[in-house]
Backbone as ProteinMPNN parsed JSONL, in Angstrom:
{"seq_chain_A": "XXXXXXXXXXXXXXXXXXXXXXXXXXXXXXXXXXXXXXXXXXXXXXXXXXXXXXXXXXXXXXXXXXXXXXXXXXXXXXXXXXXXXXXXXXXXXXXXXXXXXXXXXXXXXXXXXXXXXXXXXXXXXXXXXXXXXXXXXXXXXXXXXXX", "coords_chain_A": {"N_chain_A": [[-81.287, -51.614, 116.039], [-78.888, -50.781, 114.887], [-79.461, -51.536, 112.678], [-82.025, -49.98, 111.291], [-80.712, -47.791, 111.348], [-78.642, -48.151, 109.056], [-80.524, -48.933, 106.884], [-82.011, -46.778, 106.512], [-80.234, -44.694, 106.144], [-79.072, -45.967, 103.426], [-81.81, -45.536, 101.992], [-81.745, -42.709, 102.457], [-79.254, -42.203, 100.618], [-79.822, -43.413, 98.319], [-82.666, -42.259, 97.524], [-81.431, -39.661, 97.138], [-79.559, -40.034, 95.012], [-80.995, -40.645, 93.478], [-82.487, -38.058, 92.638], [-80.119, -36.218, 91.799], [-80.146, -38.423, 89.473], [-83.057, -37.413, 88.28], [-82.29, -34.55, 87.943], [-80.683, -34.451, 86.5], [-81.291, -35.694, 83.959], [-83.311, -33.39, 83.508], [-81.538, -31.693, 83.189], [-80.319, -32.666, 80.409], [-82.438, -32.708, 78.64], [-82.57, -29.427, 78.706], [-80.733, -28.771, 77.903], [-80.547, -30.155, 75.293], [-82.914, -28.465, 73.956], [-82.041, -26.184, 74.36], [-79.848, -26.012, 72.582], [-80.977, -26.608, 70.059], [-82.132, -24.815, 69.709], [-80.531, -22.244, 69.433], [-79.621, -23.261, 67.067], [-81.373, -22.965, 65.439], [-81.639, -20.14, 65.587], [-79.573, -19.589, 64.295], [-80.27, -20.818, 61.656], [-82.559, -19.768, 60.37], [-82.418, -17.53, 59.366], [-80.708, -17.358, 57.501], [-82.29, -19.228, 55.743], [-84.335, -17.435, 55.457], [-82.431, -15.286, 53.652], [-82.158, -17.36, 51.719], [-84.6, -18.096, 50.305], [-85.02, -14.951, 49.526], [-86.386, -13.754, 51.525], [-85.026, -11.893, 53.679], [-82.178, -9.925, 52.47], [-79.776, -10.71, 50.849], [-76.416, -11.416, 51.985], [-73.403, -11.913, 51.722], [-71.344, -12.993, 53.64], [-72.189, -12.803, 56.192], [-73.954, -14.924, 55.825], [-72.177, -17.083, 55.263], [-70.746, -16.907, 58.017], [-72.708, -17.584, 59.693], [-73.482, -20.614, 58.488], [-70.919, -21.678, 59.209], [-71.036, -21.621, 62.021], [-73.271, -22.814, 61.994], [-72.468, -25.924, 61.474], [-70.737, -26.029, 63.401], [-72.276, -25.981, 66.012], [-73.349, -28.552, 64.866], [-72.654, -30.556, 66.098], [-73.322, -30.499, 68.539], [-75.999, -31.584, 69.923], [-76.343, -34.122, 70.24], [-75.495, -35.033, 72.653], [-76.771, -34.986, 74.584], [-78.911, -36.372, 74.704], [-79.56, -38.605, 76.886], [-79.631, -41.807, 78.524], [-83.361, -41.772, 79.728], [-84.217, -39.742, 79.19], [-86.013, -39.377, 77.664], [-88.355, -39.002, 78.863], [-90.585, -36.422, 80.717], [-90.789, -32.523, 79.899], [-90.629, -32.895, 76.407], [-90.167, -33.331, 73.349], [-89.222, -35.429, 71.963], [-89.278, -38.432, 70.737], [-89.442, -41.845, 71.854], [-88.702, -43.572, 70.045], [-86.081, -42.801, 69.338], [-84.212, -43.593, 70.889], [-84.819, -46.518, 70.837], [-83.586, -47.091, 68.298], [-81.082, -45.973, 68.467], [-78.6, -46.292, 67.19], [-79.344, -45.262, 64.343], [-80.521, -43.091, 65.037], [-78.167, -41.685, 65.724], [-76.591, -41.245, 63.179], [-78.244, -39.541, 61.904], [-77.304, -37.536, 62.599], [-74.436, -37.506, 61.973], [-74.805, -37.476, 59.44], [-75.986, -34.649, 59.07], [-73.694, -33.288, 60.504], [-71.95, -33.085, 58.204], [-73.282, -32.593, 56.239], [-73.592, -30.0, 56.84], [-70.709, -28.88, 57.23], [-70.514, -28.977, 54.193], [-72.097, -27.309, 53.175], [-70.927, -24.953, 54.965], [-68.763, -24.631, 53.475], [-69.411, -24.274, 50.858], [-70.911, -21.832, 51.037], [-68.784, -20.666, 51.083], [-68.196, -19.561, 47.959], [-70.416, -17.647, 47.748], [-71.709, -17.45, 45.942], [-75.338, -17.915, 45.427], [-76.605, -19.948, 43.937], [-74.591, -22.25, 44.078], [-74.497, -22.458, 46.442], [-77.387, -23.178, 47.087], [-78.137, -26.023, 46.623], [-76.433, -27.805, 48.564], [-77.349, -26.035, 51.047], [-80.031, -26.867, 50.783], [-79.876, -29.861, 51.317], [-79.305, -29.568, 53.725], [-81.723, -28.82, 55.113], [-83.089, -30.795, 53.939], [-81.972, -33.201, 55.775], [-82.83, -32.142, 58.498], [-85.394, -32.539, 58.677], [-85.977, -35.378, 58.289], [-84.576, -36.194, 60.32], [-86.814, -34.838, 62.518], [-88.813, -35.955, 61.554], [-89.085, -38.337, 61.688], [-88.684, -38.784, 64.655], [-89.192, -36.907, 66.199], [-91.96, -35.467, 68.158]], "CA_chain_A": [[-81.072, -50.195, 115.858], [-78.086, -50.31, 113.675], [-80.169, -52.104, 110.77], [-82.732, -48.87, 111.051], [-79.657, -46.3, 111.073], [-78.157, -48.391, 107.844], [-81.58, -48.332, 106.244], [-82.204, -45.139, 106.648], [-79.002, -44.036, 105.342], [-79.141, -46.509, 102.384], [-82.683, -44.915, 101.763], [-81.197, -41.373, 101.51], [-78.642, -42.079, 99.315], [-80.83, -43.647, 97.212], [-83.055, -40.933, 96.857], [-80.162, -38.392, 96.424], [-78.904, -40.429, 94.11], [-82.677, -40.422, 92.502], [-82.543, -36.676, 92.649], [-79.112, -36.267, 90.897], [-80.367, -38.339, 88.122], [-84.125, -36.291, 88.07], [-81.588, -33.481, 87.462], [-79.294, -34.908, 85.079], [-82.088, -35.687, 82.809], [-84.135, -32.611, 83.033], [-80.533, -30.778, 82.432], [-80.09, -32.958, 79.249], [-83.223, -32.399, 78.347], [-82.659, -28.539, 78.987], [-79.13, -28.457, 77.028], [-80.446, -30.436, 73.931], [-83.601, -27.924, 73.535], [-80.802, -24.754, 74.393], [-78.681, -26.087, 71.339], [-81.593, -26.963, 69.402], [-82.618, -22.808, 69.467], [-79.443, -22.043, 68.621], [-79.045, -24.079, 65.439], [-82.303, -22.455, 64.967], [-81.193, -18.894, 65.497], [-78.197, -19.16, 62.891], [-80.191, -21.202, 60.292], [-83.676, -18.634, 60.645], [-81.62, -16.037, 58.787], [-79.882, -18.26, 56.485], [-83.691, -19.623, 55.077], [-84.364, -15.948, 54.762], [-81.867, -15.438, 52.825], [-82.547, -18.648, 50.65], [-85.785, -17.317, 49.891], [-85.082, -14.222, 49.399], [-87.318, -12.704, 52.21], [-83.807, -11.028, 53.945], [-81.241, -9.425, 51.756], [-78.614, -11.975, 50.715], [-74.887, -11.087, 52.621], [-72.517, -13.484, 51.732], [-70.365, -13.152, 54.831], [-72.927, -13.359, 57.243], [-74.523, -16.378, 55.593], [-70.821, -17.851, 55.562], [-70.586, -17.22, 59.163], [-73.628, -18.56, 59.928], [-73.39, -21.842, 58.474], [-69.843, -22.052, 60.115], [-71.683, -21.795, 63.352], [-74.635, -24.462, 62.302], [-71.551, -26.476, 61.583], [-69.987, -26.009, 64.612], [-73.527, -26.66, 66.936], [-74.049, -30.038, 64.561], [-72.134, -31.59, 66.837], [-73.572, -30.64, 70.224], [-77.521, -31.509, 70.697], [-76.806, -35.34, 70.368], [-74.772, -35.924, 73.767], [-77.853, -34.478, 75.494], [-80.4, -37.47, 74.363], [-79.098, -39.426, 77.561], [-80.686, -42.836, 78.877], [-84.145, -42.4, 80.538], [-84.326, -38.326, 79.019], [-87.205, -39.495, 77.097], [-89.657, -38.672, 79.65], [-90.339, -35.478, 80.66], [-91.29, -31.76, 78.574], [-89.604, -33.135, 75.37], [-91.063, -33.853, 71.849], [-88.564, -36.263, 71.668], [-89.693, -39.467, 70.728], [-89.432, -43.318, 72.119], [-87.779, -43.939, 68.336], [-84.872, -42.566, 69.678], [-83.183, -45.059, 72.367], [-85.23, -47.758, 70.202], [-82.935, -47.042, 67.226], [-80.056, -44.65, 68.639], [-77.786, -46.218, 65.88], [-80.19, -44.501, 63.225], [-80.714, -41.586, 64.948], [-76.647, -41.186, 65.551], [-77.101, -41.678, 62.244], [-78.444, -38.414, 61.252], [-76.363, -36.448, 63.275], [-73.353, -37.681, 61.368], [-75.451, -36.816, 58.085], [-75.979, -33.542, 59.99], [-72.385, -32.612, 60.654], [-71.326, -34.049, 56.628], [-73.993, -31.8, 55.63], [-73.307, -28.617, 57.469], [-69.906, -29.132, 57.098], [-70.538, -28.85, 53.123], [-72.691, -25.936, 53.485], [-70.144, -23.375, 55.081], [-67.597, -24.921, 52.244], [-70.311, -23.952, 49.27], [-70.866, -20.469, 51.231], [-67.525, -19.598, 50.778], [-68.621, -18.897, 47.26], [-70.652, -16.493, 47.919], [-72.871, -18.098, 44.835], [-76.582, -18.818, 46.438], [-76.525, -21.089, 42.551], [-73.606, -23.178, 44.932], [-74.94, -22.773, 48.096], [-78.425, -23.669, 47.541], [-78.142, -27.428, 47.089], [-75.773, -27.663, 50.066], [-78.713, -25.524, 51.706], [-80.882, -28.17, 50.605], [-79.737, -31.3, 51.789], [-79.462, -29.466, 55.477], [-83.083, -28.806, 55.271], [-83.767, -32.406, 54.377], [-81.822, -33.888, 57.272], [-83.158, -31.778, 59.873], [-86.614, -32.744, 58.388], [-85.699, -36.482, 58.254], [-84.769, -36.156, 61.816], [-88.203, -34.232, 63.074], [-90.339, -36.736, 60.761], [-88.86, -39.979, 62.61], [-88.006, -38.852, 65.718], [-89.661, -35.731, 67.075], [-93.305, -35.29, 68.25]], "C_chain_A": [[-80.068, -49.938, 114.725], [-78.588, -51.006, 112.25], [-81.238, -50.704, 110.635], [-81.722, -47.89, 110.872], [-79.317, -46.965, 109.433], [-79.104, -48.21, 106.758], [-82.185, -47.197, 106.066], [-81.562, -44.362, 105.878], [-78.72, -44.262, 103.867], [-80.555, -45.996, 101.804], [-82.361, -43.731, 101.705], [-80.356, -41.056, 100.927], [-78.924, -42.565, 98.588], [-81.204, -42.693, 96.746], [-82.288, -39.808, 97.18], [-79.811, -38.524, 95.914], [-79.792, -40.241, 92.867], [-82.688, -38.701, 91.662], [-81.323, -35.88, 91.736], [-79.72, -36.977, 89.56], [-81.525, -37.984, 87.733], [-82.414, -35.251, 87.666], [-80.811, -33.585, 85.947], [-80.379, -35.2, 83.878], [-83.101, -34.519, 82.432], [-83.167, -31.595, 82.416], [-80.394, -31.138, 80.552], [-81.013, -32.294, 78.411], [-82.904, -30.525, 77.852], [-81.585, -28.22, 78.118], [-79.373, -28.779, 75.437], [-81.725, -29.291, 73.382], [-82.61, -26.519, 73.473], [-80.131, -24.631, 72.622], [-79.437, -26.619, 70.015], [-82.302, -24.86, 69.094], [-81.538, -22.284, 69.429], [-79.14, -22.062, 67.631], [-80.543, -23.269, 64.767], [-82.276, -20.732, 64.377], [-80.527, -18.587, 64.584], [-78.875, -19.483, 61.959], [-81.402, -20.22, 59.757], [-83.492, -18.146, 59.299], [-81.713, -16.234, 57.459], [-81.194, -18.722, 55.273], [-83.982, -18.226, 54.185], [-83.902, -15.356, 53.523], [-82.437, -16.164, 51.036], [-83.24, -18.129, 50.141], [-85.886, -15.833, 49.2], [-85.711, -13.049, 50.485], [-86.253, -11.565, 53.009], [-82.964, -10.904, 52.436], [-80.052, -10.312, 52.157], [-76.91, -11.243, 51.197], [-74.102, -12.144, 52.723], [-71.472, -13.474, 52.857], [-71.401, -13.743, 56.087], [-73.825, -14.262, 57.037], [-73.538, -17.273, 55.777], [-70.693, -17.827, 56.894], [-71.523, -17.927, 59.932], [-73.67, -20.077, 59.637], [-71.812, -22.646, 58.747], [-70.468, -22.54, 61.3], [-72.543, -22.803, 63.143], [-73.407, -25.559, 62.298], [-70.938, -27.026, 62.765], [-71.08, -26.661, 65.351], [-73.757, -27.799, 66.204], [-73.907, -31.157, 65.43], [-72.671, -31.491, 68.61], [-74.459, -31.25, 70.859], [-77.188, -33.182, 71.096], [-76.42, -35.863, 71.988], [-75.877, -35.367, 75.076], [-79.278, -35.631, 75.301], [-79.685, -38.798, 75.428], [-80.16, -40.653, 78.464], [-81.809, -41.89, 80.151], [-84.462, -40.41, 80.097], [-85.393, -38.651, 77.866], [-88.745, -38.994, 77.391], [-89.07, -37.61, 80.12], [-90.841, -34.097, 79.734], [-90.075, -31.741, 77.698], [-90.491, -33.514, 74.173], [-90.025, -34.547, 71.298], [-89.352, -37.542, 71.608], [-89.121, -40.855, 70.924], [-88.265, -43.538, 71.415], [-86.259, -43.899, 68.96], [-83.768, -43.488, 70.08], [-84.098, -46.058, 71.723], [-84.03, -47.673, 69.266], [-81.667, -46.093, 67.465], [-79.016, -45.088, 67.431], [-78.203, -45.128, 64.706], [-79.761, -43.235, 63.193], [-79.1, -40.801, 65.487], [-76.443, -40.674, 63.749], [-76.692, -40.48, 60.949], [-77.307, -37.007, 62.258], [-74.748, -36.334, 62.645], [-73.905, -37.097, 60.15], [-75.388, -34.905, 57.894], [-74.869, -32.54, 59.752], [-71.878, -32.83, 59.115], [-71.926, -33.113, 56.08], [-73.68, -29.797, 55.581], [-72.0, -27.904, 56.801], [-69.76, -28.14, 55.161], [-71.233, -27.659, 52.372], [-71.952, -25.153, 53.765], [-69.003, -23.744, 54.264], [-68.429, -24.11, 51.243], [-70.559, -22.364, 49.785], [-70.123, -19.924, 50.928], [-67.537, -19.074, 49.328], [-68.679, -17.775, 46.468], [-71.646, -16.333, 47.044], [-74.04, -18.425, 45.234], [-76.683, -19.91, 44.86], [-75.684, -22.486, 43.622], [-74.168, -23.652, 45.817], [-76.275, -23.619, 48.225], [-78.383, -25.494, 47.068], [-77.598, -28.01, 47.989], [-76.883, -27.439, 50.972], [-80.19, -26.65, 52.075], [-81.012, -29.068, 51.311], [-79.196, -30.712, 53.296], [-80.426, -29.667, 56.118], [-83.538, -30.432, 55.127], [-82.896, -33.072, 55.421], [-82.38, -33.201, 58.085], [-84.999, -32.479, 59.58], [-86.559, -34.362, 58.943], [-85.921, -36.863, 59.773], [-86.529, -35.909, 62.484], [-89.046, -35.424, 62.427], [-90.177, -38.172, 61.043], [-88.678, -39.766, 63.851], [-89.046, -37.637, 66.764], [-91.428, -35.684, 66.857], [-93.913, -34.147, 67.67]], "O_chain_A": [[-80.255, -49.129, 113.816], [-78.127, -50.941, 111.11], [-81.164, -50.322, 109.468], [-82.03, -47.02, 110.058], [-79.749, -46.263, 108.519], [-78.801, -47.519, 105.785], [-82.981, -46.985, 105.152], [-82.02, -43.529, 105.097], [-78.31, -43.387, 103.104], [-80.37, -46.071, 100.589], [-82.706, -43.32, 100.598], [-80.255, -39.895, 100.532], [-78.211, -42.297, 97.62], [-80.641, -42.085, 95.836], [-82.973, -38.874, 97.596], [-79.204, -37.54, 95.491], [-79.52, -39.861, 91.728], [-82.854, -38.386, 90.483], [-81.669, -34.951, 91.006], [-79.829, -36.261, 88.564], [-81.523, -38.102, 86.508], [-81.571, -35.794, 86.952], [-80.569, -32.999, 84.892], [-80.051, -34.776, 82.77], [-83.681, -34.522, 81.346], [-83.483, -30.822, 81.512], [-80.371, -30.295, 79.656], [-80.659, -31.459, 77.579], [-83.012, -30.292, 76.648], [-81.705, -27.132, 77.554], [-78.835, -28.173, 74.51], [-81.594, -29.129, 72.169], [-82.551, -25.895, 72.413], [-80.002, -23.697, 71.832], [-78.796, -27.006, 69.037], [-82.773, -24.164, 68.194], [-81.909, -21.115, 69.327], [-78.481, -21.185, 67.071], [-80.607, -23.071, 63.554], [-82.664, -20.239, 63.318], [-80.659, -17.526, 63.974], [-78.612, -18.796, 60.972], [-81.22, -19.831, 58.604], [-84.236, -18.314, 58.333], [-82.371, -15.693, 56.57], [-81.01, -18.548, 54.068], [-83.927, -17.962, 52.984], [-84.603, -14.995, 52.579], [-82.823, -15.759, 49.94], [-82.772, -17.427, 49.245], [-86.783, -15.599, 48.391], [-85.589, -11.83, 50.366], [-86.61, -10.387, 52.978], [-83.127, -11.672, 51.488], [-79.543, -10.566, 53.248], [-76.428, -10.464, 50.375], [-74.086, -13.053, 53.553], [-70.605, -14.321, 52.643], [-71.345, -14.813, 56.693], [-74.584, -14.529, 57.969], [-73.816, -18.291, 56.41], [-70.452, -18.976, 57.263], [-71.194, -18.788, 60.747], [-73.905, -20.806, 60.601], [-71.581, -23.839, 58.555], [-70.456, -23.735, 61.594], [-72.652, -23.689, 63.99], [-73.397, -26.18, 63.361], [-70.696, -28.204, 63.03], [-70.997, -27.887, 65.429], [-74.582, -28.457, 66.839], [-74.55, -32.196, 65.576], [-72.419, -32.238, 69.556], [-74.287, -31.59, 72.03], [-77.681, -33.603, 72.142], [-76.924, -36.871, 72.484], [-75.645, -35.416, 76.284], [-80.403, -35.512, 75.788], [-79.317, -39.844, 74.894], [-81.255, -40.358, 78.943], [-81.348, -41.427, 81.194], [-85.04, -39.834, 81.019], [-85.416, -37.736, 77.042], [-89.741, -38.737, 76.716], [-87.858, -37.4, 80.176], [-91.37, -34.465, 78.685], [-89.021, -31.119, 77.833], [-91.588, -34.042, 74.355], [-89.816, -34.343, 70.103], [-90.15, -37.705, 72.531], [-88.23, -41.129, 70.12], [-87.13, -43.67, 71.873], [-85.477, -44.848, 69.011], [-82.736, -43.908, 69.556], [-84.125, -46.89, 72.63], [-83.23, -48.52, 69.662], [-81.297, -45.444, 66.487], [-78.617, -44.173, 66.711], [-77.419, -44.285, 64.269], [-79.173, -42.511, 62.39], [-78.958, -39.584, 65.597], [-76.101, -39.526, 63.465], [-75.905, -40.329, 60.015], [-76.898, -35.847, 62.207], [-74.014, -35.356, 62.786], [-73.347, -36.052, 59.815], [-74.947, -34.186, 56.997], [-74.896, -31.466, 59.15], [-70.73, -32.406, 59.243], [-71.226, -32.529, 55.252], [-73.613, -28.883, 54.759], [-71.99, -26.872, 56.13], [-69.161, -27.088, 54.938], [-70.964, -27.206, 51.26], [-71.946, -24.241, 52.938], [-68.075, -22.952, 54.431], [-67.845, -23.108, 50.831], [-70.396, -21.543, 48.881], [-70.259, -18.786, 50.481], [-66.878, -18.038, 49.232], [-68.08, -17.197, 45.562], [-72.431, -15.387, 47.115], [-73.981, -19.611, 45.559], [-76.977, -21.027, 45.284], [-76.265, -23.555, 43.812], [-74.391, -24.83, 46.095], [-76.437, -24.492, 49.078], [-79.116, -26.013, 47.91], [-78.263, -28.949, 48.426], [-77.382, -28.361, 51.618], [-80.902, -26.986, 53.021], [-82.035, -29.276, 51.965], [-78.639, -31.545, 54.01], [-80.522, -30.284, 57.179], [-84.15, -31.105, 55.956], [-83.685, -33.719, 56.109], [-82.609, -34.039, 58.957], [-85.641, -32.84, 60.566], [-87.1, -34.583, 60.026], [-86.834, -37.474, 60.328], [-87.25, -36.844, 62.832], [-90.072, -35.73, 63.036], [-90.972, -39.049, 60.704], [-88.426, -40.835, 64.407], [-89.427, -37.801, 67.923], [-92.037, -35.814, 65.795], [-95.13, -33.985, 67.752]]}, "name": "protein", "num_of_chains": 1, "seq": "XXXXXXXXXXXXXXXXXXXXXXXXXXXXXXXXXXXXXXXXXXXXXXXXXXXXXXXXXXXXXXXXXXXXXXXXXXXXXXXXXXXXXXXXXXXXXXXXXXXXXXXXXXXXXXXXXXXXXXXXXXXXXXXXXXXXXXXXXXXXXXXXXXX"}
């Protein structure tokens, strides 16, 4: 009897323990797509801009790429072991190569970083090669890494 009570018990803290990490990975999951539409929201604008298709405001392009700046640093601590599986267009690559793809996240933040420096400006002549080389890391990223 007391080997069926211990088994028993050791069987539901197992699966509660199971259930905690189901959670913990659909949260990651749930935090790195959050902060991934974020970085999306500020840079949207910012393209706009680039292009011309919005009316160019050099403050609120400067604050904006403060803020991508700021979010460069958040999405990566959300790519946590075994958050591969799951609704993610994250790819395998990832936890095969996480050096790499740390990688770009340092590129990322270096980049960003150099972007709300060249905003301050106020020059899109300045800004747009800064601009540039944001667009090719996030690309870089998506074209090795994302489904």
């Amino acid at each position: 009897m007391k080997k069926l009570v211990i088994a028993t018990l050791g069987g539901a803290l197992l699966a509660g323990s199971l259930n905690v990490y189901a959670d913990d990975v659909e949260d990651a999951i749930e935090y790195r797509q959050g902060v991934f539409q974020a970085i999306k929201w500020y840079f949207g604008p910012m393209a706009g801009m680039a292009k011309g298709d919005i009316e160019y405001d050099a403050a609120e392009f400067t604050r904006r790429a403060e803020m991508l700046n700021q979010l460069s640093y958040m999405p990566e601590e959300g790519f946590i072991a075994g958050s591969d599986k799951g609704d993610t267009d994250a790819l395998p690559a990832i936890w095969e190569d996480m050096d790499q793809f740390s990688a770009g996240f340092d590129k990322l933040q270096e980049n960003t970083a150099a972007l709300a420096e060249a905003s301050k400006s106020g020059d899109m002549a300045t800004i747009m090669p800064a601009f540039a080389e944001v667009g090719k890391t996030c690309k870089g990223c998506h074209d090795n890494f994302r489904d």
